[in-house]
SEKETOR-82578 format. One record per atom (N, C-alpha, C, O): residue in one letter; x negated, z, y. Coordinates in pm, whole numbers, padded with zeros to 5 digits, always signed. Layout:
<rs>
AXZY/...
</rs>
This chain:
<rs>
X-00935+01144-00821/X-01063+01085-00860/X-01076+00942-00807/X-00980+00866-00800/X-01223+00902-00765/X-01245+00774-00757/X-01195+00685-00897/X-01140+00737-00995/X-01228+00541-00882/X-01195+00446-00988/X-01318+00400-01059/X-01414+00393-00982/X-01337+00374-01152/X-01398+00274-01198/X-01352+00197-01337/X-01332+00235-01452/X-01345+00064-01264/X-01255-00028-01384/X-01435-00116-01484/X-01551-00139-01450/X-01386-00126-01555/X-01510-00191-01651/X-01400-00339-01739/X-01279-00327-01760/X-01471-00446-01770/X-01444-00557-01833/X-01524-00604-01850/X-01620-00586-01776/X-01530-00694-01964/X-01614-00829-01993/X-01652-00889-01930/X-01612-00834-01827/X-01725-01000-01886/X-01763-01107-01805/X-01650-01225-01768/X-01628-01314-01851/X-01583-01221-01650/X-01487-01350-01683/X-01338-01288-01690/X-01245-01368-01682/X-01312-01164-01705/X-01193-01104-01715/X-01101-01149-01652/X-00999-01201-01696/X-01154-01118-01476/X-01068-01152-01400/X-01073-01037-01289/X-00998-01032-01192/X-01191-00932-01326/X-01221-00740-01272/X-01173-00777-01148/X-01065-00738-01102/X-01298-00896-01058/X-01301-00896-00919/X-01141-00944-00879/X-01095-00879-00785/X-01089-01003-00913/X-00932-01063-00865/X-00881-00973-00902/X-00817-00948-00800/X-00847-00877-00987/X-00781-00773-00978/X-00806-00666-00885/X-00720-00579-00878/X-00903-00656-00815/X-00960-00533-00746/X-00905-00617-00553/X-00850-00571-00453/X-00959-00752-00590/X-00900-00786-00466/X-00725-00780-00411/X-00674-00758-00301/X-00676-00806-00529/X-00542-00759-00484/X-00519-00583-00489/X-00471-00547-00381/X-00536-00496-00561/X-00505-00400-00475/X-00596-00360-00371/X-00586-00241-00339/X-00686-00431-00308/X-00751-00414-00217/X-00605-00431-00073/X-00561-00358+00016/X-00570-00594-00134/X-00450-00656-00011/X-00355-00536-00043/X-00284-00517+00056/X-00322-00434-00161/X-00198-00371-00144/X-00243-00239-00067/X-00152-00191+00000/X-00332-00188-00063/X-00367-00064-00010/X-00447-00107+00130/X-00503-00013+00185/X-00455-00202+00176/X-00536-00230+00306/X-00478-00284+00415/X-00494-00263+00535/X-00406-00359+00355/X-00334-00487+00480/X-00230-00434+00532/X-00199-00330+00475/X-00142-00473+00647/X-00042-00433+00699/X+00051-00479+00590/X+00042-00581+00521/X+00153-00373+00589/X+00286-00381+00498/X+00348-00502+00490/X+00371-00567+00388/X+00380-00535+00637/X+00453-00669+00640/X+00371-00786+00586/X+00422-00883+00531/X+00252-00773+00604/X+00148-00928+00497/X+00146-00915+00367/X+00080-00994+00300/X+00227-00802+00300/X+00245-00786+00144/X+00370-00772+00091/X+00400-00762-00028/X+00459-00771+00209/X+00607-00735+00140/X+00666-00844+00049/X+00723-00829-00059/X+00635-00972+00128/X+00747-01114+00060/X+00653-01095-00102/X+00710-01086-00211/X+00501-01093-00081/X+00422-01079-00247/X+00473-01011-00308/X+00530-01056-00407/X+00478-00887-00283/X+00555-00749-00354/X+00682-00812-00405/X+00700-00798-00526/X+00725-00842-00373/X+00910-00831-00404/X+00951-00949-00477/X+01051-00964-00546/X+00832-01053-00442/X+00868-01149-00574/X+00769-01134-00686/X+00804-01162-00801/X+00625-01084-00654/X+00573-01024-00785/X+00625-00930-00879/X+00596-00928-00999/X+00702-00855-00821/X+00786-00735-00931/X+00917-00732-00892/X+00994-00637-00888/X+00936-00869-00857/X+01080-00862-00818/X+01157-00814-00991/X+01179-00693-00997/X+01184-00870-01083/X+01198-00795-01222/X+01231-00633-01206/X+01166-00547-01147/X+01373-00624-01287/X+01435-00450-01266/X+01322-00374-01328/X+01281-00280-01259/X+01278-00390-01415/X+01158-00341-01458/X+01075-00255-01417/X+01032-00152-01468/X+01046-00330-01278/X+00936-00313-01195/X+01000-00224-01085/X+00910-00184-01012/X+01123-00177-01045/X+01153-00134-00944/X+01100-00005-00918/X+01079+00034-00803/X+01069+00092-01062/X+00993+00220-00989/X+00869+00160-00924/X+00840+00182-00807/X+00815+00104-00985/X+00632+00057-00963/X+00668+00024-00803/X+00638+00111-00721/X+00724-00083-00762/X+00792-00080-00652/X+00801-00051-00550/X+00750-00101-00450/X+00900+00074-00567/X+00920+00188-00461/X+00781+00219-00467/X+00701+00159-00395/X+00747+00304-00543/X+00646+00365-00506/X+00489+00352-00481/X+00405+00441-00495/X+00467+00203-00434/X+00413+00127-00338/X+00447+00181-00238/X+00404+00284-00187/X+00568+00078-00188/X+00623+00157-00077/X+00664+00298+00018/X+00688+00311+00138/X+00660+00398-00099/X+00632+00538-00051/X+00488+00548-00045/X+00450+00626+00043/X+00407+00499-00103/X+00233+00570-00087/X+00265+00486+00098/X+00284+00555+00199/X+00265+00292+00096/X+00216+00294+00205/X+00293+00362+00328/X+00245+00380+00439/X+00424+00395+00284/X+00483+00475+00392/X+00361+00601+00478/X+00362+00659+00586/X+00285+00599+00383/X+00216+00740+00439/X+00048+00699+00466/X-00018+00733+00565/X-00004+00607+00334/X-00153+00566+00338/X-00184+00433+00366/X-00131+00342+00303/X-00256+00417+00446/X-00301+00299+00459/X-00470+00326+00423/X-00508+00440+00448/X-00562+00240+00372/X-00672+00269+00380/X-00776+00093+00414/X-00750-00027+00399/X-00928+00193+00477/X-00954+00073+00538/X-01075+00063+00466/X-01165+00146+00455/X-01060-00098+00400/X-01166-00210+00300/X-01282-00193+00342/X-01299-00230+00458/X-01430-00119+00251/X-01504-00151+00285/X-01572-00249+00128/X-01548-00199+00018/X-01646-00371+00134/X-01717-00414+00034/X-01828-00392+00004/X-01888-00337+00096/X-01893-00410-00089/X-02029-00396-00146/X-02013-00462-00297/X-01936-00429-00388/X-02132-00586-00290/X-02153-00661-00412/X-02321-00623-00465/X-02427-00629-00403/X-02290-00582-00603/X-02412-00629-00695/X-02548-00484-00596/X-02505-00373-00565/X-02612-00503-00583/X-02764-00420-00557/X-02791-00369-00432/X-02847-00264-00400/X-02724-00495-00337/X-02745-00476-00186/X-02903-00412-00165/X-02927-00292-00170/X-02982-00494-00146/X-03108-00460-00135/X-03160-00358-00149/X-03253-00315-00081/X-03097-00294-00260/X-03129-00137-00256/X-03308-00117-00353/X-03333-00127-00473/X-03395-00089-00238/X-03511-00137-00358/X-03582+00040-00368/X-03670+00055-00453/X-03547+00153-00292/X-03528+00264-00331/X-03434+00363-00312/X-03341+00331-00238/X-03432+00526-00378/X-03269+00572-00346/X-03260+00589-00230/X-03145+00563-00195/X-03370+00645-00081/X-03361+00626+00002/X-03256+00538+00093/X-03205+00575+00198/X-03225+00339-00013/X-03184+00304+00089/X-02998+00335+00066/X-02922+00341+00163/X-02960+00349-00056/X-02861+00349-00057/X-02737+00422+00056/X-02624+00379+00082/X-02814+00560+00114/X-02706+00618+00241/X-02751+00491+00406/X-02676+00496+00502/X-02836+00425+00407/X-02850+00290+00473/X-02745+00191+00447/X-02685+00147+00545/X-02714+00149+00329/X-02622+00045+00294/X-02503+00083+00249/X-02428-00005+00208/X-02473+00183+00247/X-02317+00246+00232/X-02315+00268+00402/X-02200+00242+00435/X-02366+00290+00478/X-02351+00335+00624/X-02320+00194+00691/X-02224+00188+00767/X-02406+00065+00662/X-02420-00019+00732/X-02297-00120+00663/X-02283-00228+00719/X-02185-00086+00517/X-02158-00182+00488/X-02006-00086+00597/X-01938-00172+00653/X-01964+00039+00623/X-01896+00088+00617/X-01914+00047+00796/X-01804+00053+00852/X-01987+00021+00856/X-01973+00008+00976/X-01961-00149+01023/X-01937-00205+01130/X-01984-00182+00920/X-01948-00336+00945/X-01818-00342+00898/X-01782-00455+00932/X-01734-00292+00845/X-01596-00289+00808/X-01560-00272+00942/X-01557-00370+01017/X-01542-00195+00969/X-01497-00058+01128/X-01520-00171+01234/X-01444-00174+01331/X-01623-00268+01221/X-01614-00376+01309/X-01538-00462+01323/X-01477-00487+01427/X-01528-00540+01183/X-01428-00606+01163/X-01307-00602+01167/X-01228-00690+01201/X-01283-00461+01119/X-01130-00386+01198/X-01092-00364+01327/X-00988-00317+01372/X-01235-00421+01404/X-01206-00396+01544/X-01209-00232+01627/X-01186-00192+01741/X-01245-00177+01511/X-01278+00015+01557/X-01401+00013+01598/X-01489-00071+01575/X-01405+00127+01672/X-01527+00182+01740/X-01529+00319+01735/X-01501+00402+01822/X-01579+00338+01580/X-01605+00490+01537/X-01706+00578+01543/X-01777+00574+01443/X-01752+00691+01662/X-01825+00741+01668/X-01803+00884+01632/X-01720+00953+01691/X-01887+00933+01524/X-01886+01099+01514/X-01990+01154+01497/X-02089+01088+01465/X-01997+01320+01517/X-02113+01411+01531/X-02232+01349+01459/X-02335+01326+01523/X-02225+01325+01345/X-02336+01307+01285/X-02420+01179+01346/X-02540+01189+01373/X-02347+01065+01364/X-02431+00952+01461/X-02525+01036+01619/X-02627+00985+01666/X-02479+01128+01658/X-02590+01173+01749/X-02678+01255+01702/X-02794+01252+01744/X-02641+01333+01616/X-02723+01423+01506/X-02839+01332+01471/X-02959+01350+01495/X-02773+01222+01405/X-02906+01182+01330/X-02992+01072+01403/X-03069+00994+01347/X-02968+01080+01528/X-03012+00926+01665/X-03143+01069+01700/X-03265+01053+01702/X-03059+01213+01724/X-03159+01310+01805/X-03287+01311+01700/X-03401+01287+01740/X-03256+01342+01560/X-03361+01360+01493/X-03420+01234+01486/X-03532+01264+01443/X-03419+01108+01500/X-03501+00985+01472/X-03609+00965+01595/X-03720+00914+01583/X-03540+01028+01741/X-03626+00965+01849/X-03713+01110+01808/X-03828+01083+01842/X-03712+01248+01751/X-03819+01345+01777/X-03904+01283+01649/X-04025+01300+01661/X-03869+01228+01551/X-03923+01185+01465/X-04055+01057+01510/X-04169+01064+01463/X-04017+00958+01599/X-04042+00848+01642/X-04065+00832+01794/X-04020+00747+01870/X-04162+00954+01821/X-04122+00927+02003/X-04199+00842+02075/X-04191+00828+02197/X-04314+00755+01963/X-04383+00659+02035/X-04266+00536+02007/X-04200+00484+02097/X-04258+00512+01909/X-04136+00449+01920/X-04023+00378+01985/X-03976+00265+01996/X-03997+00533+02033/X-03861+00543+02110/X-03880+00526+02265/X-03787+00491+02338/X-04009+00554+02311/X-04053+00522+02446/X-04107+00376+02473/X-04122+00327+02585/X-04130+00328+02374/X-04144+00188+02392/X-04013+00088+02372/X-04029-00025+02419/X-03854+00121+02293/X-03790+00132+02342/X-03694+00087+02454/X-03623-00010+02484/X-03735+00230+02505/X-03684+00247+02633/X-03741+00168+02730/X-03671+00104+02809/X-03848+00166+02732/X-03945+00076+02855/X-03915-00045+02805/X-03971-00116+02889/X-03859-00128+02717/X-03804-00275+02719/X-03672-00306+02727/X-03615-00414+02735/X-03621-00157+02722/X-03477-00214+02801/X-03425-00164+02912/X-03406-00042+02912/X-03390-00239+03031/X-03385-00246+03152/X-03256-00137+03131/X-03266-00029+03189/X-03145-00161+03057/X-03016-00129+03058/X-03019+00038+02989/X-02949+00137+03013/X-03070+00029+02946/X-03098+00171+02887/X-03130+00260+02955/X-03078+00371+02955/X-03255+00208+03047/X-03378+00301+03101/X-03310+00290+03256/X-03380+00318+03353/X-03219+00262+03267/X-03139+00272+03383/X-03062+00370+03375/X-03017+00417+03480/X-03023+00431+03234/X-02925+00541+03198/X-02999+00661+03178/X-03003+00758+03253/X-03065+00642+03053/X-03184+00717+03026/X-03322+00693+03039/X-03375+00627+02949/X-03417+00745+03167/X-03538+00678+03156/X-03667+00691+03042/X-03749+00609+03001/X-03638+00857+03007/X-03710+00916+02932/X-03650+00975+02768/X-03532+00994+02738/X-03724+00988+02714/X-03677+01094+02557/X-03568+01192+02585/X-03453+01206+02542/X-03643+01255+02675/X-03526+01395+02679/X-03418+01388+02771/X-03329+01473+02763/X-03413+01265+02887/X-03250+01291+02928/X-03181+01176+02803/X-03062+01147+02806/X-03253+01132+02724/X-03197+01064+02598/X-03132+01206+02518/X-03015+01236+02541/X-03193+01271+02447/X-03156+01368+02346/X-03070+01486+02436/X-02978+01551+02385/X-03113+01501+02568/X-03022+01559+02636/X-02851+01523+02640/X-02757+01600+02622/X-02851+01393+02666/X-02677+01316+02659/X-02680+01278+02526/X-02575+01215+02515/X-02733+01277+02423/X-02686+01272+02299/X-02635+01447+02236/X-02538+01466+02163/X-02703+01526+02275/X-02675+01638+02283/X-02504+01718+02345/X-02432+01815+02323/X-02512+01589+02437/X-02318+01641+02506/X-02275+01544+02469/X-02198+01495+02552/X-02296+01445+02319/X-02232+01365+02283/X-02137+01231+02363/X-02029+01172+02362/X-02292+01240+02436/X-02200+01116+02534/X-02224+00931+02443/X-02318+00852+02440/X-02095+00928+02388/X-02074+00802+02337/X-02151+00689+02400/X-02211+00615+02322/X-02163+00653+02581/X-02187+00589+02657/X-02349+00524+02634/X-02390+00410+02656/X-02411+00629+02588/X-02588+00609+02579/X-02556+00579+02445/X-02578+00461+02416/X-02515+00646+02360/X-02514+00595+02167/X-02502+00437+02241/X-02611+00389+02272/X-02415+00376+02263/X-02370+00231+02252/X-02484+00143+02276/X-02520+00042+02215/X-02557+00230+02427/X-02705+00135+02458/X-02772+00130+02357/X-02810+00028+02300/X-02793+00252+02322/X-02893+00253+02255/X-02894+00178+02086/X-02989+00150+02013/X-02793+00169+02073/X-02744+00067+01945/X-02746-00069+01963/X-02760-00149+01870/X-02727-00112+02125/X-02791-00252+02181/X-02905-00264+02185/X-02966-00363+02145/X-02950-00173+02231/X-03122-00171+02269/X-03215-00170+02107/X-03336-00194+02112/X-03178-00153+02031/X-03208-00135+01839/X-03217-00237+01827/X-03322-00300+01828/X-03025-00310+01800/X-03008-00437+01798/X-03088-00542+01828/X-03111-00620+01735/X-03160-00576+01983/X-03237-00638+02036/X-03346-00654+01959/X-03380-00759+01905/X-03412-00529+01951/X-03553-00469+01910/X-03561-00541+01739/X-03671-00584+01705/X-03470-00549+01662/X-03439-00541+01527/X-03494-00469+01471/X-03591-00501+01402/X-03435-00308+01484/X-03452-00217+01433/X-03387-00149+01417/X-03300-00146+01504/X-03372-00040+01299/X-03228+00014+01246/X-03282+00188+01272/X-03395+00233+01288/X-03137+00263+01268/X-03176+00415+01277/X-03075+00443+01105/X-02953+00460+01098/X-03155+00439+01010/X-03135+00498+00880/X-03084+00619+00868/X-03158+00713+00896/X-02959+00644+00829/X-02872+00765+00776/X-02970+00853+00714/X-03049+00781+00652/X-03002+00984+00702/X-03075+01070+00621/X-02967+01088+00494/X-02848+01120+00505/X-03047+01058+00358/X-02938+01102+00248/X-02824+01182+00269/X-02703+01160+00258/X-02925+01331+00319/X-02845+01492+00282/X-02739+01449+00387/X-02638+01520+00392/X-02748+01341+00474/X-02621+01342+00593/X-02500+01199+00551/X-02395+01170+00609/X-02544+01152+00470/X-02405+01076+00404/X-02269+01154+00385/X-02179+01153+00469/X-02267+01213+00280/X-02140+01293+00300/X-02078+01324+00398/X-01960+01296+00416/X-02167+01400+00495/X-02095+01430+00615/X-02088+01318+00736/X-02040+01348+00845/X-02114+01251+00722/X-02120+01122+00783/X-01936+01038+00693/X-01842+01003+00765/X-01932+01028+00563/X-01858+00925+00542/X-01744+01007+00572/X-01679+00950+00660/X-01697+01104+00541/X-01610+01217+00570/X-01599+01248+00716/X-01492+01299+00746/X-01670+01233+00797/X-01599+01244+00912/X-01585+01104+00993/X-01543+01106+01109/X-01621+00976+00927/X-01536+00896+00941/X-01433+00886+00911/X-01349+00881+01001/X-01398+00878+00790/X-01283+00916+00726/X-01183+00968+00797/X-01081+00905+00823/X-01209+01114+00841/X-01111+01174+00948/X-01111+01132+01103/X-01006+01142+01166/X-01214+01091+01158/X-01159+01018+01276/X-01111+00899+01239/X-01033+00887+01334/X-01089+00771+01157/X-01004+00702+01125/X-00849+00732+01126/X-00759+00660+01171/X-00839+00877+01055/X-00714+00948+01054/X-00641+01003+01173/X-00519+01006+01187/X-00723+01041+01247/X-00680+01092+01359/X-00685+00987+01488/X-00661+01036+01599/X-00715+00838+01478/X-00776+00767+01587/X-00679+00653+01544/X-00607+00595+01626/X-00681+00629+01424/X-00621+00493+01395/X-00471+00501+01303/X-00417+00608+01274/X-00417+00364+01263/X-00386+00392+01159/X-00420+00387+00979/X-00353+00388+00875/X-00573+00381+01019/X-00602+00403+00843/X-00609+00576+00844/X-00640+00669+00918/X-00561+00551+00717/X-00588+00741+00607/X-00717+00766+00572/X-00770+00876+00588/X-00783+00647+00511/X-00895+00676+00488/X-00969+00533+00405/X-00923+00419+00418/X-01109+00571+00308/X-01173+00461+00306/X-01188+00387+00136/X-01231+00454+00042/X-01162+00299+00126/X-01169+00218+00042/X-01299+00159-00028/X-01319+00038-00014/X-01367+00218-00085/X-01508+00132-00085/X-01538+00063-00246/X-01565+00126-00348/X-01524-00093-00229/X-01504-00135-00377/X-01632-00207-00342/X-01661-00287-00253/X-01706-00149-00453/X-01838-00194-00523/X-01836-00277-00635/X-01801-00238-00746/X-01877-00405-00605/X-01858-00495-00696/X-02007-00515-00789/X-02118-00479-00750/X-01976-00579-00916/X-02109-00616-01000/X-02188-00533-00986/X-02305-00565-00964/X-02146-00377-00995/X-02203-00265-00971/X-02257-00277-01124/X-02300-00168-01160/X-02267-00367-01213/X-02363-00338-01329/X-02476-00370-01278/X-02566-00339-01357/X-02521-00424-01169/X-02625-00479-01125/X-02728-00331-01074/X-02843-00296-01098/X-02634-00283-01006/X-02719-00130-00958/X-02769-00069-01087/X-02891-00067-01109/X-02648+00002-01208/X-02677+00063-01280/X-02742-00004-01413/X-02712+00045-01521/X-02839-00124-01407/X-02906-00129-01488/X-03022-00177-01430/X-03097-00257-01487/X-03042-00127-01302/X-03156-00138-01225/X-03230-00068-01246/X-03145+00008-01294/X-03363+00015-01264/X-03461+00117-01274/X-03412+00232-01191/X-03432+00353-01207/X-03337+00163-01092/X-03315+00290-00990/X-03149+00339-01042/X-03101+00436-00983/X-03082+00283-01132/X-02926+00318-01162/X-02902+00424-01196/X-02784+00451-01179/X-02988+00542-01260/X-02921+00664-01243/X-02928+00751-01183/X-02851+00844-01160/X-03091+00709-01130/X-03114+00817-00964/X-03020+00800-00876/X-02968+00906-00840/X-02959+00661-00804/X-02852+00606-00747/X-02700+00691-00772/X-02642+00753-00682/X-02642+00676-00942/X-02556+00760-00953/X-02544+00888-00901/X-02452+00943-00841/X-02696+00941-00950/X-02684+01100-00862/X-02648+01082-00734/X-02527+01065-00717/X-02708+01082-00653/X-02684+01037-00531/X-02534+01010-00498/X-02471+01059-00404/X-02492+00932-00584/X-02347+00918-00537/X-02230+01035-00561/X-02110+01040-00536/X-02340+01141-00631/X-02215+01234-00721/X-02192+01311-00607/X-02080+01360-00622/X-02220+01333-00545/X-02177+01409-00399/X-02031+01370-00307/X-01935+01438-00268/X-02067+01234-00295/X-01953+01178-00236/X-01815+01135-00339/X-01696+01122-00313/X-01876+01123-00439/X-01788+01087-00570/X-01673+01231-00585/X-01551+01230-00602/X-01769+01350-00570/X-01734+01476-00587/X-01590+01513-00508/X-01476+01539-00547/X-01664+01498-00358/X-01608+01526-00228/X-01471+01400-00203/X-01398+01381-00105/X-01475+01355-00289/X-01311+01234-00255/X-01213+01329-00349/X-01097+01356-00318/X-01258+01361-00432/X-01161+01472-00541/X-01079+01570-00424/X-00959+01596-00434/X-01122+01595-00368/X-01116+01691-00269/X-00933+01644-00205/X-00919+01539-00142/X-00831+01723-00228/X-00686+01709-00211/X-00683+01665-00067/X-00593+01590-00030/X-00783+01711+00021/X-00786+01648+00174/X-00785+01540+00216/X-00732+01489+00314/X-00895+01474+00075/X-00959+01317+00117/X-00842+01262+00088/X-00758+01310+00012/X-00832+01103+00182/X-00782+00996+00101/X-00884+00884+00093/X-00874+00771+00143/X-00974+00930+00028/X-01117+00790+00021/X-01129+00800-00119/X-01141+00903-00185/X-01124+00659-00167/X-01192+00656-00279/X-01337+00527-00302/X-01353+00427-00231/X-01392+00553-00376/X-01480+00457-00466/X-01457+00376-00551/X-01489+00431-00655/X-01422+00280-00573/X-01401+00192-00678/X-01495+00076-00729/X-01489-00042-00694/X-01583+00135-00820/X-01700+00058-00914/X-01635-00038-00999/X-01533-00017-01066/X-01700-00142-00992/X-01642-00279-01113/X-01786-00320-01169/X-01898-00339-01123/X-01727-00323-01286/X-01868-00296-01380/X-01843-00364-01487/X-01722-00372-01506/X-01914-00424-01576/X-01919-00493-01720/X-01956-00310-01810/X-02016-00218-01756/X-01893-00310-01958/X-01914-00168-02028/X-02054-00166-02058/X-02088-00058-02106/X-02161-00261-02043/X-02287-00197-02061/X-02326-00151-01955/X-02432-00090-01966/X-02271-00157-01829/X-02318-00058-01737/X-02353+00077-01740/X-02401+00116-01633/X-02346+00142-01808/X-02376+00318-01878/X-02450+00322-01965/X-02464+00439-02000/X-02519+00241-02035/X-02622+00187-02158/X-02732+00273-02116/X-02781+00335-02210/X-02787+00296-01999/X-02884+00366-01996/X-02878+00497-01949/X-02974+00549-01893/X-02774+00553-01967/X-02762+00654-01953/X-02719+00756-02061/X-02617+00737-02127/X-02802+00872-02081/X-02788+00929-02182/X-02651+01026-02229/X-02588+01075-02135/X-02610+01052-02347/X-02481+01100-02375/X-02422+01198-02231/X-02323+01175-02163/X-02506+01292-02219/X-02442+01392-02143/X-02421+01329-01977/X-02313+01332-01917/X-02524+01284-01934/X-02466+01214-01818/X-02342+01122-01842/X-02251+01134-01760/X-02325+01020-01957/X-02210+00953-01951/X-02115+00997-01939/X-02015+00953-01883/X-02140+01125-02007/X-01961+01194-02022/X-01933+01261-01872/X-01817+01264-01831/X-02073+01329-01766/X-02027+01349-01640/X-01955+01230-01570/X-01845+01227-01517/X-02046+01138-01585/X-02017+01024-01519/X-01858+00999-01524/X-01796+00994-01417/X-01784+00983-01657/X-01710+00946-01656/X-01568+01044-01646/X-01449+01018-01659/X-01633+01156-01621/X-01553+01298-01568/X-01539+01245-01443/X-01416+01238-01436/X-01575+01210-01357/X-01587+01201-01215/X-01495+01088-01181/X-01445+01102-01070/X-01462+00994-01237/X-01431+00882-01214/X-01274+00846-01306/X-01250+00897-01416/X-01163+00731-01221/X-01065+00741-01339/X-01078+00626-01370/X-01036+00527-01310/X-01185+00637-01545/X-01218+00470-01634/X-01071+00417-01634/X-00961+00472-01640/X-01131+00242-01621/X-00996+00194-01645/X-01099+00059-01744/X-01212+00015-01719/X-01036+00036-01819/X-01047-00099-01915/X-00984-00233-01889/X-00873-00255-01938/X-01028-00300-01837/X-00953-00420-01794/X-00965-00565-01912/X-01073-00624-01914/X-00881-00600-01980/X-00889-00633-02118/X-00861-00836-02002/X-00824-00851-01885/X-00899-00946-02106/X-00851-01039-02041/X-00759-01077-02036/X-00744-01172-01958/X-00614-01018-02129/X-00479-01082-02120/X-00410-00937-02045/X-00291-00935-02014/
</rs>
């Protein structure tokens, strides 16, 4: 199961979440000398090891998200889980492309083809590759990485974004996930949502939850190594009625973070 830790105001949630962020994210060697004098104590030696056996095997790669993230309908939320998760992948210095990024580039230019031809006709670099729509959707079609890249410059320029379709999040974060696995050395994805009381006592906080129960669902999954981790004050669930709370909190492993 994903996480979600809940505390008071002032606890200390976010500093706790940032360090196992550094224990499950960073290279081994930038946590070992911490490790070993933080639990240096016999005490601590199972806890310990078995750090050291998970990262023997997992590494996973940090993505953040604080408080609402401009989320002003549910629409935008597979937008800002896409855009915070690709700005990670940047910062990590990856260059992750999978099926679904041409999938959902083909459906935006048939969606948008005045659009997309205007476009093209302002960028020299593009329209040198692809002049028209269809040898566009044509090489997105044989998944040629080479045109995605222009054409993510040519956006860029324009300041304009190509929005994830909801129903394609899942399959979108999940097969990042696995080309990470198979490309790099992360296992998989980390996504800690901070002052997430801010979402869920927004008007939009339980349509949002739905929405998330998909991907929330799909990390359960013995394959994944991605989780979710919500940090929340306990009135975050206030508006949600008995039976959703108790899904809610089926889905997720509550943790109570007390201040001592």
């Amino acid at each position: 199961r994903s996480f979600w830790l809940e505390g008071t105001y002032g606890t200390g949630k976010s500093h706790a979440a940032a360090v196992i962020k550094h224990l499950l994210c960073d290279p081994v060697s930038d946590i070992e000398e911490y490790v070993n004098q933080e639990y240096a104590n016999p005490k601590f030696a199972i806890l310990r090891q078995s750090l050291w056996d998970l990262r023997e095997k997992i590494r996973l790669l940090p993505v953040t998200m604080i408080g609402q993230c401009s989320i002003a309908h549910k629409d935008d939320l597979s937008l800002q889980i896409q855009t915070h998760v690709v700005k990670a992948l940047h910062e990590a210095g990856l260059d992750i492309v999978v099926k679904t990024d041409f999938d959902n580039y083909i459906t935006n230019i048939e969606k948008n083809p005045i659009i997309w031809d205007t476009i093209i006709a302002q960028n020299a670099e593009l329209a040198s590759y692809a002049p028209d729509r269809k040898k566009l959707i044509k090489d997105l079609k044989e998944a040629d990485s080479s045109v995605l890249t222009l054409m993510k410059n040519a956006l860029r320029e324009s300041g304009l974004h190509v929005r994830l379709e909801q129903e394609n999040l899942c399959k979108w974060f999940f097969e990042v996930q696995d080309k990470l696995a198979e490309e790099t050395e992360y296992n998989g994805i980390l996504l800690i949502w901070d002052e997430f009381t801010d979402v869920m006592q927004s008007n939009l906080g339980p349509s949002l939850l739905v929405e998330l129960q998909e991907l929330a669902e799909t990390t359960m999954n013995d394959k994944n190594n991605s989780y979710f981790f919500h940090i929340a004050h306990p009135s975050a669930l206030d508006n949600l009625k008995t039976e959703e709370r108790t899904k809610t909190t089926g889905r997720y492993r509550f943790m109570h973070y007390n201040m001592e």
